[in-house]
C-alpha positions in Angstrom: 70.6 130.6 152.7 74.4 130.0 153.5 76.9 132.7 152.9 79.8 131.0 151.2 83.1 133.2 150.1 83.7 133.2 146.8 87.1 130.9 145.2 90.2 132.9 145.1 91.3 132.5 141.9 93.9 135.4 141.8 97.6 133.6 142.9 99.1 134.8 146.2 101.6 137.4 144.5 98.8 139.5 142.9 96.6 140.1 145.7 97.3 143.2 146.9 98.6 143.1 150.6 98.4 146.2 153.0 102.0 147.9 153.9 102.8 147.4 157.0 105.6 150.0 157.1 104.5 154.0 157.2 105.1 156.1 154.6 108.3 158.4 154.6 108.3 161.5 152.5 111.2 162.5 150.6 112.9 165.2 151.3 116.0 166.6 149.5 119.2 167.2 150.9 120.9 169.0 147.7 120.3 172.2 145.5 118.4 173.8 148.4 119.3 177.2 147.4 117.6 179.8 144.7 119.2 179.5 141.2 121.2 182.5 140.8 122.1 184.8 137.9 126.0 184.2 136.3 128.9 186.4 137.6 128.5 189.4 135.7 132.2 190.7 134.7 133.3 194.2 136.5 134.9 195.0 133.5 132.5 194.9 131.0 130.3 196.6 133.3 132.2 199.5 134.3 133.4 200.2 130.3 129.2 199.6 129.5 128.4 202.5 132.0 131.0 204.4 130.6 130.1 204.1 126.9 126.1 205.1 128.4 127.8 208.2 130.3 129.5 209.4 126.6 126.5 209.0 124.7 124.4 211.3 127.4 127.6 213.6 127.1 127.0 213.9 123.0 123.5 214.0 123.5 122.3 210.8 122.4 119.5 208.7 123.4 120.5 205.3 124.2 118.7 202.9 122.1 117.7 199.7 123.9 119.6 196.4 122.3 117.1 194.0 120.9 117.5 190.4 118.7 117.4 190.8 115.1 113.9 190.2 114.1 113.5 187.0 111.8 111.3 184.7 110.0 112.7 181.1 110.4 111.3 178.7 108.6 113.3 175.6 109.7 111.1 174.7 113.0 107.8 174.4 110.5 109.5 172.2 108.5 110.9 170.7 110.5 107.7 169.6 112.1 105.9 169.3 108.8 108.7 166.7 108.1 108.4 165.0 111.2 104.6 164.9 110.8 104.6 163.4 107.6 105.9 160.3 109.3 103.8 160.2 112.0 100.2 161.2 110.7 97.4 158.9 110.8 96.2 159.5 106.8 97.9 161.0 104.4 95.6 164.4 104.4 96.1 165.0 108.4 96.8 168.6 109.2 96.6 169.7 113.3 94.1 172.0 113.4 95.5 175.1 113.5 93.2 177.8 116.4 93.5 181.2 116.4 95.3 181.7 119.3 99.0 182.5 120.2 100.2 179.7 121.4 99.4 177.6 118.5 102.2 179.7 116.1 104.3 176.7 116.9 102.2 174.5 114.9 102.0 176.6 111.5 103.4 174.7 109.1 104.7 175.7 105.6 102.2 176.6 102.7 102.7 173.2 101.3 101.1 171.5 103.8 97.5 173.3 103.7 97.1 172.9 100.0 93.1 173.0 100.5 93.9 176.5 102.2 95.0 179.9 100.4 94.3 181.6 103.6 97.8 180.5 105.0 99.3 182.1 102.0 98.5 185.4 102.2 101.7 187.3 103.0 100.3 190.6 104.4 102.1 191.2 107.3 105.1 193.4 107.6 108.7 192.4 108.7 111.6 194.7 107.3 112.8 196.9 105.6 116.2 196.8 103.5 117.6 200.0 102.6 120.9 200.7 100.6 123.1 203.4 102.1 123.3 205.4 98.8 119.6 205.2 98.0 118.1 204.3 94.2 115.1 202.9 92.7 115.3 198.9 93.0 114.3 197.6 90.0 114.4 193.9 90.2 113.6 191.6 93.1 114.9 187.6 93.0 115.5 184.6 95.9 118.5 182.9 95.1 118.3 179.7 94.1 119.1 177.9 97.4 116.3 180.4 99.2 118.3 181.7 101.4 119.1 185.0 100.2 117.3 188.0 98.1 119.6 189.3 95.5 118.6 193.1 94.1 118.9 195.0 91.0 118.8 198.6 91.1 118.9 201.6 88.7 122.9 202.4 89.7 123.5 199.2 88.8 124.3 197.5 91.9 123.4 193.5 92.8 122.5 193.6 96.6 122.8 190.5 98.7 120.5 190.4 101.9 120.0 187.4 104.1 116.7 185.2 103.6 116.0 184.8 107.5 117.4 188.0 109.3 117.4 190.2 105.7 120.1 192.2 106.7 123.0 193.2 104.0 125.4 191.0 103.0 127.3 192.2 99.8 127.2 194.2 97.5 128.4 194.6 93.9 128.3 197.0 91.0 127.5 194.7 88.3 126.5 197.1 85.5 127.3 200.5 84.4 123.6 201.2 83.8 120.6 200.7 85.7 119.6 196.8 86.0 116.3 196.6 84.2 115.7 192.4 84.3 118.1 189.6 85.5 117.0 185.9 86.4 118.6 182.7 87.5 119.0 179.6 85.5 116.3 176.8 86.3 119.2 174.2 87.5 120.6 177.7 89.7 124.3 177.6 88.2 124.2 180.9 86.6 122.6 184.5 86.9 122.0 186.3 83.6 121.3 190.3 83.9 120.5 192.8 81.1 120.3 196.5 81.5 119.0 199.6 80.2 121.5 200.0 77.3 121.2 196.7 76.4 124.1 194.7 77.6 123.4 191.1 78.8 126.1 189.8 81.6 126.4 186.3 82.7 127.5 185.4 86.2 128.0 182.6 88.8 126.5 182.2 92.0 129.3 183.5 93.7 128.6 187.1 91.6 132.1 186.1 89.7 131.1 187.8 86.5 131.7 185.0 83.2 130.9 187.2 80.2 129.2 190.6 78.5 128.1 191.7 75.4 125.6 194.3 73.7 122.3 192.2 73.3 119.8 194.4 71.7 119.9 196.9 68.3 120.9 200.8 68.9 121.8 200.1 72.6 118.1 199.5 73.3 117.1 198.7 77.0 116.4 194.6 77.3 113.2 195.0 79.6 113.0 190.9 80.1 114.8 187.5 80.5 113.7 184.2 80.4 115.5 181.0 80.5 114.0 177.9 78.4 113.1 174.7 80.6 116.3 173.3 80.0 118.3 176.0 80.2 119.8 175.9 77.0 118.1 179.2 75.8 116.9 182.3 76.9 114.6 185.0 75.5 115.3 188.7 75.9 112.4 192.0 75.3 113.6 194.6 73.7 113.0 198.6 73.1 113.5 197.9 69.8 110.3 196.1 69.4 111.9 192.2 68.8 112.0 189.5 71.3 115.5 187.6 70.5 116.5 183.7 71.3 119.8 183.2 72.5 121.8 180.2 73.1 123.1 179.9 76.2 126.0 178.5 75.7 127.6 180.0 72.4 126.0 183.9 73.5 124.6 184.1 69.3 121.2 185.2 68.5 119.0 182.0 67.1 116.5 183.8 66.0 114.6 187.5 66.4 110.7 187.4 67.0 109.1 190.8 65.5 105.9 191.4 65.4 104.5 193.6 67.7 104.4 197.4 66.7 106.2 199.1 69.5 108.3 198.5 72.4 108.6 195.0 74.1 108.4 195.2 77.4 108.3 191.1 79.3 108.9 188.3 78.0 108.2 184.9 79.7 109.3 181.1 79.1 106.9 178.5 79.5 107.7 176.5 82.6 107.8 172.8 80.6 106.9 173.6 76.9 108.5 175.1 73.8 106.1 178.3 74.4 106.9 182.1 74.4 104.5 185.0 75.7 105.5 188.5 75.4 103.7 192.0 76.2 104.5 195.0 74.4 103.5 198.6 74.4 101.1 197.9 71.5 98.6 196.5 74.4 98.9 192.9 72.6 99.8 189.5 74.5 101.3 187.5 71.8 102.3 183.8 72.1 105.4 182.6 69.9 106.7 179.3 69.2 110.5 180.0 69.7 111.2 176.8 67.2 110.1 178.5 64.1 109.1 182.5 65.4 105.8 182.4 64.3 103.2 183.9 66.2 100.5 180.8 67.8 98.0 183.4 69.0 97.7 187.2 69.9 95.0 188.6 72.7 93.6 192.2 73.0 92.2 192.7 76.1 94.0 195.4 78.0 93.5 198.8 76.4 96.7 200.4 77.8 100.7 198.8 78.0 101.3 195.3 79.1 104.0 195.9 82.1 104.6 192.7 83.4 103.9 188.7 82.4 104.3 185.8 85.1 103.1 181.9 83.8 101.8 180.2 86.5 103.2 177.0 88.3 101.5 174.3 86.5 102.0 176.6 83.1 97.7 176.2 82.6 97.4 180.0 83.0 99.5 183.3 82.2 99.1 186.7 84.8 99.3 189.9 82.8 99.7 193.2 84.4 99.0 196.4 82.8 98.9 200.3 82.8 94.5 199.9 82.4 94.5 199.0 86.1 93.6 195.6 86.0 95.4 192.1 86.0 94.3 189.4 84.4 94.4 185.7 84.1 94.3 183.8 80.7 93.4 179.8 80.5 95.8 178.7 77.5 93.9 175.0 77.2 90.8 177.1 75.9 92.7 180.5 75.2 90.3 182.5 76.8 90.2 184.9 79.7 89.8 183.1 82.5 89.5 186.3 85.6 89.9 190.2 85.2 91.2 191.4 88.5 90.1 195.0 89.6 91.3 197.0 92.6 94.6 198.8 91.8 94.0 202.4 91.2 96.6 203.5 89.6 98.6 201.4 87.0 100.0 198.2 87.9 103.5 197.3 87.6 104.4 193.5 88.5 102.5 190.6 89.3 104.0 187.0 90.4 102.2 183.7 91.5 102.5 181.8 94.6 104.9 179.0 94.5 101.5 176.8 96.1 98.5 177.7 96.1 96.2 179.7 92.9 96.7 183.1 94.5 98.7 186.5 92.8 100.0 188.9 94.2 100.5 192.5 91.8 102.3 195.5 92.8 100.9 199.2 91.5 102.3 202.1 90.4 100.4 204.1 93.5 102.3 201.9 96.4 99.8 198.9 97.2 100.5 195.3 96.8 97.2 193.3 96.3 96.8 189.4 97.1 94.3 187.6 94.4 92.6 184.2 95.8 92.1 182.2 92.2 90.9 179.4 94.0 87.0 178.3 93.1 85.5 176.2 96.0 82.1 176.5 94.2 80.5 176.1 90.6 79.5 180.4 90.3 82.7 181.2 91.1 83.3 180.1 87.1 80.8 182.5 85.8 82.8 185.2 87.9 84.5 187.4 86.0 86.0 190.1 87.8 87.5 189.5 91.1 88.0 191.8 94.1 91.3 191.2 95.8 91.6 189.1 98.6 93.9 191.2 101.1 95.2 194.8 100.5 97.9 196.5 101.5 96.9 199.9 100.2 100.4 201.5 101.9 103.4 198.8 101.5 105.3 201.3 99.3 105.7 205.1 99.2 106.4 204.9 94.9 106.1 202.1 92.1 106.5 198.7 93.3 108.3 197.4 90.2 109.0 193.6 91.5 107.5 191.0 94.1 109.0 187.6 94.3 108.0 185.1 96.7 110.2 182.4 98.7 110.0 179.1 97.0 108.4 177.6 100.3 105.4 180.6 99.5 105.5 182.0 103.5 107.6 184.9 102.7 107.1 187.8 99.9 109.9 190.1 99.3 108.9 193.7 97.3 111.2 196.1 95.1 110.1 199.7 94.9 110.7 203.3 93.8 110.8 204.5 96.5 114.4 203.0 97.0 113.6 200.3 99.7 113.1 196.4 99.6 110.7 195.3 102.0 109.2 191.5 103.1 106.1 190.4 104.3 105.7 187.3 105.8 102.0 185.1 106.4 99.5 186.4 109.7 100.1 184.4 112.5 97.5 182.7 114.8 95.8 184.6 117.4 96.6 188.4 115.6 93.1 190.5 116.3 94.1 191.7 112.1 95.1 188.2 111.1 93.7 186.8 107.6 93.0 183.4 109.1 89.9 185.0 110.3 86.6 186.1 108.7 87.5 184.0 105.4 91.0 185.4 104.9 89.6 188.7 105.2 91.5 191.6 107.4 88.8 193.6 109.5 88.8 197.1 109.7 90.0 198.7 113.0 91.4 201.3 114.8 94.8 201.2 116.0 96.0 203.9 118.9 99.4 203.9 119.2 100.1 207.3 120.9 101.8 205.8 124.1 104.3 204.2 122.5 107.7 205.2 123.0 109.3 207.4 120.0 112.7 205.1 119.7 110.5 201.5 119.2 110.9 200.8 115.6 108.8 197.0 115.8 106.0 199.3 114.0 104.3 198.6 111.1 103.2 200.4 108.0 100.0 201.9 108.5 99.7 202.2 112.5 100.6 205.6 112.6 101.4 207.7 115.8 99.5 211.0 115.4 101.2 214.6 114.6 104.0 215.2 112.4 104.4 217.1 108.9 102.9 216.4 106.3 103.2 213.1 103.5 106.4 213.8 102.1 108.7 211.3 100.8 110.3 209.0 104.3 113.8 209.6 102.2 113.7 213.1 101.8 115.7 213.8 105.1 119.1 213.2 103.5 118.3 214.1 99.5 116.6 216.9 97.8 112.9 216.1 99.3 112.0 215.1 95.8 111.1 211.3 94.9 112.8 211.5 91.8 114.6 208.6 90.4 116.5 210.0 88.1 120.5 209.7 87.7 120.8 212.9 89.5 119.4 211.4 92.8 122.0 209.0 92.8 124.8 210.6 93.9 128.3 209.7 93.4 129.1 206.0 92.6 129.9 203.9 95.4 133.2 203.1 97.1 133.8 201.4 99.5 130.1 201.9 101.7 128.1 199.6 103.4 124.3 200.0 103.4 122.5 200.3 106.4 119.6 198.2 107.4 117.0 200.9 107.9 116.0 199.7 111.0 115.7 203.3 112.4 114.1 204.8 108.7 110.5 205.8 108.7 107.6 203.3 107.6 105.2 204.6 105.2 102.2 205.3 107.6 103.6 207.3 110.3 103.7 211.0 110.3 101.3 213.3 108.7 97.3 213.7 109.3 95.5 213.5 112.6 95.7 211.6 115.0 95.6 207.2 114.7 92.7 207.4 116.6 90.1 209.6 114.2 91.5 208.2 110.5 90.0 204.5 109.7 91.5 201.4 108.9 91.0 199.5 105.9 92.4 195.7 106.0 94.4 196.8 109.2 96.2 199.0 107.6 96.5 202.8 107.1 94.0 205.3 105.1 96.2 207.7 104.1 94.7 209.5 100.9 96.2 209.0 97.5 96.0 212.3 96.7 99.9 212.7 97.4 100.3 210.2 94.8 97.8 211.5 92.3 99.7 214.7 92.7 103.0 213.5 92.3 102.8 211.4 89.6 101.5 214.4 87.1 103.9 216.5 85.1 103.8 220.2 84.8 101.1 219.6 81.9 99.0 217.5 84.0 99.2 214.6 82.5 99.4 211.0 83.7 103.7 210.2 84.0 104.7 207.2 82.0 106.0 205.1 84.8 107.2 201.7 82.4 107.7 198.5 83.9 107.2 195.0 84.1 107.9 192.2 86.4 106.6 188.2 87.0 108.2 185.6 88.4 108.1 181.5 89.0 108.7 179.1 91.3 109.2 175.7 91.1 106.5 173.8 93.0 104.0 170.9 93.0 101.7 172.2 90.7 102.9 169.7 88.2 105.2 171.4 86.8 108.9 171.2 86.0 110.7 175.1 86.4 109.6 178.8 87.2 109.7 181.1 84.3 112.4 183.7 84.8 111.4 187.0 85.4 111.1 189.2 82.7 111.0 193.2 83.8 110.5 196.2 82.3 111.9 199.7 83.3 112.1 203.6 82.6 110.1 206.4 82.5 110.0 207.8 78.7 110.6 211.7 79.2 114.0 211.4 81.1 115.1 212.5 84.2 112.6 215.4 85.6 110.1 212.8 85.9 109.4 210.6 88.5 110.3 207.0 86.9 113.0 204.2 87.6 116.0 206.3 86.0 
């Protein structure tokens, strides 16, 4: 057998050829040097050692300088954005691991609509204090979501920034305490009603347009809702009548009575010509503002309905109540559609989430509790009462009388008695406490943080550091050691004072009890007992206080829906001053 060479079929100038020339390695010739730090200024350092060597002289400690902390939300949308360009199918989402370096890829709410999980806004981030402390009463993100504007009992609208939520302005918008105020679906107004029952229109740049008295016998107006078109509004009164306004001429269309004692929220249908209101008579009553007639009345709770939020797609209506529970209402069918149990104490606000079916309600003993409404499966229909989804069992030290969230859904912000208002923001990937895992459940665990050092203030509500004295009140330190919120703890009215950011102020959580080590953990965060609360919110007869209030909030979103309702709060404590409610 011959061996013949197979045909060349490649052409001369593709067959490789061998180099006939040895390789040279490159070597460089510039930047051979170390990078080196910038010139540091003599100057500044000399007059920095100085201003170290006068604070040792006074005696203080010199705090270490650290960035503003901050919940951005522009680089997950701005991904998301970019994503939705380049995904292969319409329903691609990267899959998100539980591990730290994948925080980059968490995208907003919006784009996990198949996931509640990435909703729940348990995690703490700040607290907002004002310098002369009161009650905050009301809690709203301005239209453009970039800032949280406050109501509180002295009357004062509080601007904070949306991303670093530190202050911004202030202004003393009423000569009362600010029981509801809500922004106009289209955002070009603000209208505010207080505890005697004055209603004030202003613009977005707080220019106040207009006041007058809105309610009989100078009756506090506990809610506000705008219509869908803005046109309209509806306001809940003391004086047991829910009364239609036109916008535009401030006159009274028509007054709604026909519930039997004090009206305490009131809420606008997002899309339709449809009132709800919840009274002190324990009745939900639905009103058809056209002619005032009552459509349909519902007597489920047994105790006062404190707060009323429709949801996004207007299907369902929230109510909270002094019973304990929330609950959920199907209009289509008129039926209760979930009773929600795990407050223990009464429950003062309740909002939806801008996204996805979950609520989140604020009680009366400090807790904010996330709901999941979703139903993945056929028995979660026959379900009737609902355990809550994530707790946080010590986000405030007093009545948390308002939770809004940010229109985008990752950030919650809370108003409390206890004169703060704090903001949570969503877990984030790779946290050993985070609600992605175990089903959007927190574990229980036991946090030791002895060794950290006393000036850190990155700590979080309910990792305590063991010792101190005792649960008192966190604002006691510069009033009377009483909670009170009274007019007395107010103080003098404000001049020209700034409030402080209260990033030195005590978190609920540390101080007091033994040691982190020997108390458990439930959903990450602290145990404390509720018997300070139990206590404190008796009167000298031993009787449960009447803590009043209301709250509920919407959000535009894709739920199929056109507008939020407006909020529509309720305020006060009944027996004045001595005891421990909003005024």
């Amino acid at each position: 057998m011959s061996t013949t060479t197979l045909p060349i079929l490649l052409p001369g100038y593709a067959i490789p050829k061998s180099i006939s020339t040895p390789h040279l390695d490159w070597k460089p010739r510039r930047y051979l040097s170390e990078p080196q730090p910038p010139p540091q200024d003599e100057g500044k350092l000399l007059e920095q050692e100085l201003a170290n060597a006068r604070q040792m002289i006074d005696g203080k400690i010199i705090k270490k300088t650290r960035p503003r902390r901050t919940v951005d939300y522009n680089g997950g949308m701005g991904r998301w954005a970019l994503l939705r360009k380049l995904r292969p199918n319409p329903n691609y989402v990267p899959n998100l691991r539980p591990a730290p370096p994948f925080i980059i890829d968490l995208l907003p709410p919006k784009a996990y609509p198949e996931n509640p999980s990435t909703s729940l806004c348990t995690k703490f981030v700040h607290t907002s204090t004002n310098k002369i402390r009161c009650p905050v009463n009301v809690v709203t993100w301005t239209p453009e979501a970039r800032r949280v504007l406050t109501g509180s009992t002295s009357g004062e609208f509080t601007l904070w920034n949306g991303l670093t939520f530190n202050f911004e302005t202030i202004l003393q918008a009423h000569d009362s305490a600010i029981c509801a105020m809500t922004f106009t679906h289209s955002g070009a107004y603000l209208a505010s009603a207080d505890k005697t029952g004055i209603i004030k229109y202003f613009e977005p740049n707080m220019n106040n347009l207009t006041a007058w008295q809105g309610s009989s016998s100078r009756e506090a107006i506990r809610g506000l809702s705008f219509s869908p078109d803005d046109r309209r509004f509806a306001t809940a009164s003391d004086d047991s009548s829910i009364r239609i306004w036109s916008f535009a001429e401030r006159r009274v269309e028509s007054v709604l009575s026909g519930h039997g004692w004090d009206v305490k929220c009131v809420e606008w249908h997002p899309t339709k010509g449809l009132l709800v209101s919840g009274s002190k008579d324990n009745q939900i009553k639905f009103w058809d503002p056209r002619t005032g007639t009552v459509l349909s009345t519902l007597h489920q709770h047994k105790n006062t309905i404190q707060a009323l939020s429709w949801s996004p797609n207007g299907n369902m209506v929230a109510s909270a109540s002094r019973d304990q529970t929330v609950r959920v209402f199907d209009i289509r069918a008129m039926k209760e559609f979930r009773v929600l149990k795990g407050h223990k104490k009464e429950v003062c606000s309740v909002t939806w989430h801008p996204v996805h079916p979950l609520l989140v309600s604020g009680g009366s003993e400090g807790a904010i509790l996330h709901w999941d409404l979703s139903t993945p499966d056929d028995n979660s229909f026959t379900q009737a009462v609902s355990a809550p989804r994530a707790t946080l069992s010590q986000a405030h030290d007093s009545n948390v009388w308002s939770v809004a969230f940010h229109p985008f859904g990752h950030l919650l912000a809370s108003a409390s008695n206890d004169h703060t208002t704090r903001f949570w923001s969503r877990e984030r990937p790779g946290d050993a406490t985070s609600v992605f895992s175990g089903g959007g459940e927190k574990p229980p665990e036991i946090v030791d943080m002895q060794g950290q050092e006393e000036e850190e203030d990155a700590m979080v509500p309910g990792f305590g550091a063991g010792g101190g004295g005792g649960n008192a009140a966190w604002w006691g330190k510069e009033e009377d050691g009483g909670a009170g919120g009274g007019p007395s703890d107010i103080g003098p009215r404000r001049g020209g004072g700034y409030p402080d950011h209260a990033e030195e102020d005590f978190i609920p959580g540390f101080g007091g009890g033994p040691p982190a080590d020997s108390r458990p953990r439930q959903n990450g965060y602290s145990s404390m007992a509720h018997d300070s609360y139990e206590n404190s919110e008796k009167d000298e007869f031993g009787r449960d206080r009447d803590l009043n209030s209301g709250g509920g909030h919407g959000h535009s979103d894709d739920w199929g829906r056109g507008g939020g309702g407006g909020g529509g709060y309720n305020r006060g404590a009944r027996f004045g001053p001595s005891r421990r409610g909003r005024y």
